[in-house]
N, C-alpha and C positions, 0 to 999 in steps of 0.2 A: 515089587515094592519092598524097600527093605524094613525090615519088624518095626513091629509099633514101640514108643519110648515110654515105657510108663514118664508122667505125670508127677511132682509134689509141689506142694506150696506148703510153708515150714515159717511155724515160729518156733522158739527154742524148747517152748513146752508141747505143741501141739501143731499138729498137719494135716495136708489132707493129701490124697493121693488118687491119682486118678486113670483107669484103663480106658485109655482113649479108642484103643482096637475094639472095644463094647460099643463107645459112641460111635462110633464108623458105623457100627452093624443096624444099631437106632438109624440113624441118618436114613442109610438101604431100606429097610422092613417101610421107613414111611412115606419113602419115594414110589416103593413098590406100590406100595397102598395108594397113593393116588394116582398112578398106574397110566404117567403121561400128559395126563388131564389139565393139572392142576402144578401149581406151582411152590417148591415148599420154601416155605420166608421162616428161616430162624430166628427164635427171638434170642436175644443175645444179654437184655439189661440187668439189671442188679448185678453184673459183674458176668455173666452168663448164667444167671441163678446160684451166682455163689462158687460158680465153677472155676471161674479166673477167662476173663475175657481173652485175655493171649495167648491162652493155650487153644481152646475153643472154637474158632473163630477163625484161625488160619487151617485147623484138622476140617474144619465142614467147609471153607473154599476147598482144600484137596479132596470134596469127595462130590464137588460139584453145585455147591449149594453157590448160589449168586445175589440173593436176595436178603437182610439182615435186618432186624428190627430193634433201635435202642430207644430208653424213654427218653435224654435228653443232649444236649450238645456237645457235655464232656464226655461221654460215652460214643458217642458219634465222631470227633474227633480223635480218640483214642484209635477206634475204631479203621479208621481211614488212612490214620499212619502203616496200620500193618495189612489193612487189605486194598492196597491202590484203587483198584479197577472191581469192588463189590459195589452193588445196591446200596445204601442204605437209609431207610426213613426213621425219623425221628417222631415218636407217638406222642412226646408230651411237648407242652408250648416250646415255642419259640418267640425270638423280638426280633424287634426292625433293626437292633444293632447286633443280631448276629448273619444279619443278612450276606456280607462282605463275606465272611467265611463260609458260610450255605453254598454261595455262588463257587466262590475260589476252590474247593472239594467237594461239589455235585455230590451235597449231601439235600436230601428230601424231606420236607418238613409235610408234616399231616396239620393241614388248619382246622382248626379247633372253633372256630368262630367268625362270620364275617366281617366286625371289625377287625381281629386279626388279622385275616386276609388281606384287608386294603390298608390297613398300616404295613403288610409286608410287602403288598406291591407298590406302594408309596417308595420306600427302602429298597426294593430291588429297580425300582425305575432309577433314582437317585445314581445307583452305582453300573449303570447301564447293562443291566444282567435280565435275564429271563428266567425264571427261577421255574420248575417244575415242581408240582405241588401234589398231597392226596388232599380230598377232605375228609373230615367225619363227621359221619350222622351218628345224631343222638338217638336211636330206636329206642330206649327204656332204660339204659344205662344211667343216667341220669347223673353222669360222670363229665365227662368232656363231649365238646362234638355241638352241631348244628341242630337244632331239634327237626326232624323228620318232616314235619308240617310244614317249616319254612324250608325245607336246604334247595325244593329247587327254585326255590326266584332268587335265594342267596347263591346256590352256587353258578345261576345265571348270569349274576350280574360279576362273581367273581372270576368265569371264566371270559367275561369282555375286559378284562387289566391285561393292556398287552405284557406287562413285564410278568404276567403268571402262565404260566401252563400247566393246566387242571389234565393231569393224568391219570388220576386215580380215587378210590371211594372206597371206603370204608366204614363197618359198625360194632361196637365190641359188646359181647352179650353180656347181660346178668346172669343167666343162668340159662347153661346148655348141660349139664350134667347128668340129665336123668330121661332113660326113654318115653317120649313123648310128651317133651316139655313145650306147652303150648302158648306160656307167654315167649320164648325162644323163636316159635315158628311165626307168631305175631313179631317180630323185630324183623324177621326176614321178609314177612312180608312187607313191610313199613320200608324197609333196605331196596325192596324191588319195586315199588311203589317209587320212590327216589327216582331210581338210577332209567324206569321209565319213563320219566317224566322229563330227565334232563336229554333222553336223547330225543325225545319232542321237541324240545328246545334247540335241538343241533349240537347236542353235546355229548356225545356219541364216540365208542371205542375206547372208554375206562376201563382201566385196571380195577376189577370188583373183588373183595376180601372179605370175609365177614368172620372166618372159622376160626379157634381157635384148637387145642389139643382136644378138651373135650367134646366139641361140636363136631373134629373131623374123626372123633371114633364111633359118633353116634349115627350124625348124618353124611353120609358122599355125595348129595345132590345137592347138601352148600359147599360143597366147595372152592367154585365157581372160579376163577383166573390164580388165587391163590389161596393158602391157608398160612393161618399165623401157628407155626409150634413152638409152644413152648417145653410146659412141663415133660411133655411128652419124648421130647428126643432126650432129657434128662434120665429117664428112665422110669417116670412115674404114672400110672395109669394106662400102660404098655399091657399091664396083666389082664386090669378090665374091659379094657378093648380088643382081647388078642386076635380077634378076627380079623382084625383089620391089617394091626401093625403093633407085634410084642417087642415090646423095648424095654430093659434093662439100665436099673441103676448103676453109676460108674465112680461114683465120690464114693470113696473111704477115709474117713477122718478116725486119728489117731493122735493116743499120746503116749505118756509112762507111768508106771508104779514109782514112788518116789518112794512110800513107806512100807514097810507089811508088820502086821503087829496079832501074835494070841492074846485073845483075848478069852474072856470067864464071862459066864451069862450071865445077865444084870448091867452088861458094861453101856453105858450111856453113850453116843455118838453126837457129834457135832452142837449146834447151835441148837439150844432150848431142849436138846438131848430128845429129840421125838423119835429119834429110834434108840431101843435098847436089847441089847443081843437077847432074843429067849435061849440059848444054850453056848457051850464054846464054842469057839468060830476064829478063822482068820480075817481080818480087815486087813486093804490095800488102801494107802491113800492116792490118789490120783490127781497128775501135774496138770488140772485144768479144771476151770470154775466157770462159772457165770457170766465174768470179761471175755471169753472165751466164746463166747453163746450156747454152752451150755445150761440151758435153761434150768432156773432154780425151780421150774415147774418140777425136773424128774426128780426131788429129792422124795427120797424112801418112794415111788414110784418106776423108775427107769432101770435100763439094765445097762451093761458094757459086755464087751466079751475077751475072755482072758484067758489064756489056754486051750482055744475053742470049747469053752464054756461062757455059758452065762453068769455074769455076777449084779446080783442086784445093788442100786445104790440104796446105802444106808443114812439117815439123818439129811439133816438140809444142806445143797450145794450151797457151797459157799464161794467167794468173789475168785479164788483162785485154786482152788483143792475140792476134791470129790472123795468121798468115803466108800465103797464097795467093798460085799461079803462076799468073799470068794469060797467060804468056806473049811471045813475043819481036812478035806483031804484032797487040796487044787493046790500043789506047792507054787508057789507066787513068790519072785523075787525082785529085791529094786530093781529099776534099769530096765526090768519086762516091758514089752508093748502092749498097751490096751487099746480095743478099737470099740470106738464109739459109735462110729457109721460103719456097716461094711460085712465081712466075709470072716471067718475063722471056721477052717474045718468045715463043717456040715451047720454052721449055726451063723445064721444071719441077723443084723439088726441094718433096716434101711428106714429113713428120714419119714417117710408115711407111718409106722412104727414110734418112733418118736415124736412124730405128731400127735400121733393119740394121746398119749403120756402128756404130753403138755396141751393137750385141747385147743389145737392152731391145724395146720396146714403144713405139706410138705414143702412147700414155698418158703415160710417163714423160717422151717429149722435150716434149710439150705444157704439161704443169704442173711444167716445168721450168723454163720460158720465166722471167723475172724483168724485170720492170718496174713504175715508179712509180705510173702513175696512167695515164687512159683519157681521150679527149679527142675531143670530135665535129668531123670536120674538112668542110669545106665541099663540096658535092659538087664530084669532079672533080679533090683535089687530090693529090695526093702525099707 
């Protein structure tokens, strides 16, 4: 295999960059980890978690992945341009007028409801198509989905529409995060509770899913036909689970020094001046703000790293510019790089990190990220 390509997606102030040779190794550790069994379904929406769908997405078909998971149809069509012959189910609704295109790119819709259902095979009978479908039971999520109690006489009567074929079942947890979560083990049971009942029914040889990244680091006896990964082949909760399958983060987002300024203590920074230097010090100002999804949560909170140091930001992020003390002996010049996610030296800062900082989730700082476009940069470059 010839070297992996590093990765960027680039706006004029701000990037991101990505060692896809990491994701390859994620992919391996969590295939290993289901060691046959079980099947791994990537999930690929919010853009691949902010990763850039098209780079993503064609790197995990090369490494064997078949199965893809997006929330809705533009993602799913996106999707299908660049992987012909992939999986893919689409988690969030669908309509009866996007049935035409479902059909024409055997793409798979997860029914969320049995009116939905038979408004869909209303529309797939119409266009003389046979749609192949999953469902979802609502176990406690209390999100999307069938509620548990009814789904099997709904999905009874939804698997008599000849223009549907119910091949699949599905239930997405509230919370699988912590060992021995017992409303979690209650939804599985409610889920098998389901899926016995409907092969009483004759409805027998479903594709069963229930896991997600946190469920398949906790439990391996759900993980039944497949698991949904997410966060996890991204590189997050790799650490907490590493029994299983350690996986590493691979997004590096980056921008520049635009300013550098000595400054004397007492000097006031930014907006409402809620930092003020206690001694002299260097300030860099920084080509990236808030539009940017740099959350104005990390003001006088957050770090960067500059020089392979850390520089804390100072005063409040503002819509397009960041203030960081780099301090009085880290010479900092315009035009330097600063990395916001990512690697320098021996000193890391990753999105879990910054989640804390802004009191959210690694989810939220990742498909926060905003950038133009994605760009293959030559190995080796910068």
């Amino acid at each position: 295999m010839a070297p992996e390509r590093p990765w960027q997606r680039m706006k004029r102030n701000t990037w991101i960059e990505l060692d896809l040779s990491v994701f390859r190794e994620n992919l391996r550790a969590i295939r290993a980890g289901l060691g046959g069994r079980s099947e791994l379904i990537l999930v690929v929406k919010a853009d691949a978690y902010g990763h850039g769908l098209r780079a993503i997405a064609p790197c995990a078909f090369e490494e064997g992945v078949r199965q893809f998971v997006v929330s809705g149809m533009d993602e799913a069509t996106t999707l299908r341009a660049l992987l012909p012959e992939a999986g893919i189910l689409v988690l969030g609704p669908v309509w009866p007028s996007d049935v035409a295109e479902i059909a024409a790119k055997s793409i798979v819709p997860v029914i969320i409801s049995e009116e939905q259902g038979l408004a869909l095979a209303e529309a797939a009978q119409r266009h003389g198509a046979r749609m192949a479908c999953h469902v979802k039971i609502d176990t406690g999520m209390g999100r999307l989905g069938i509620g548990w109690e009814e789904a099997p006489r709904a999905m009874e009567r939804l698997a008599r529409q000849k223009s549907l074929h119910v091949v699949g079942v599905c239930t997405h947890f509230a919370s699988a995060g912590k060992p021995g979560d017992e409303f979690a083990a209650e939804q599985v049971r409610r889920f098998q509770f389901v899926v016995a009942a409907c092969r009483n029914n004759g409805l027998d040889g479903l594709f069963c899913h229930v896991s997600n990244s946190a469920a398949f680091g906790l439990r391996p006896d759900w993980d039944m036909n497949g698991v949904r990964t997410g966060i996890l082949a991204y590189g997050y909760g790799g650490r907490r689970h590493a029994g299983r399958a350690a996986t590493k983060p691979f997004l590096q987002w980056k921008t520049r020094v635009v300013q550098t300024r000595r400054v004397p203590a007492g000097f006031p920074v930014s907006y409402l001046s809620t930092h003020v230097t206690p001694a002299p010090t260097t300030l860099a100002t920084l080509d990236v703000g808030y539009s940017d999804g740099f959350s104005r949560l990390m003001s006088n909170r957050g770090a960067v790293l500059i020089n392979g140091k850390r520089a804390a930001v100072v005063g409040r992020v503002t819509m397009n510019f960041t203030v960081v003390d780099v301090g009085a002996e880290n010479p900092v010049q315009p035009g330097q790089e600063a990395t916001l996610m990512g690697r320098q030296g021996s000193e890391e800062l990753w999105a879990d990190e910054l989640a804390r900082w802004c009191r959210t989730i690694p989810y939220e700082i990742l498909t926060g990220i905003r950038a133009e476009c994605r760009v293959a940069m030559p190995s080796g470059a910068t």
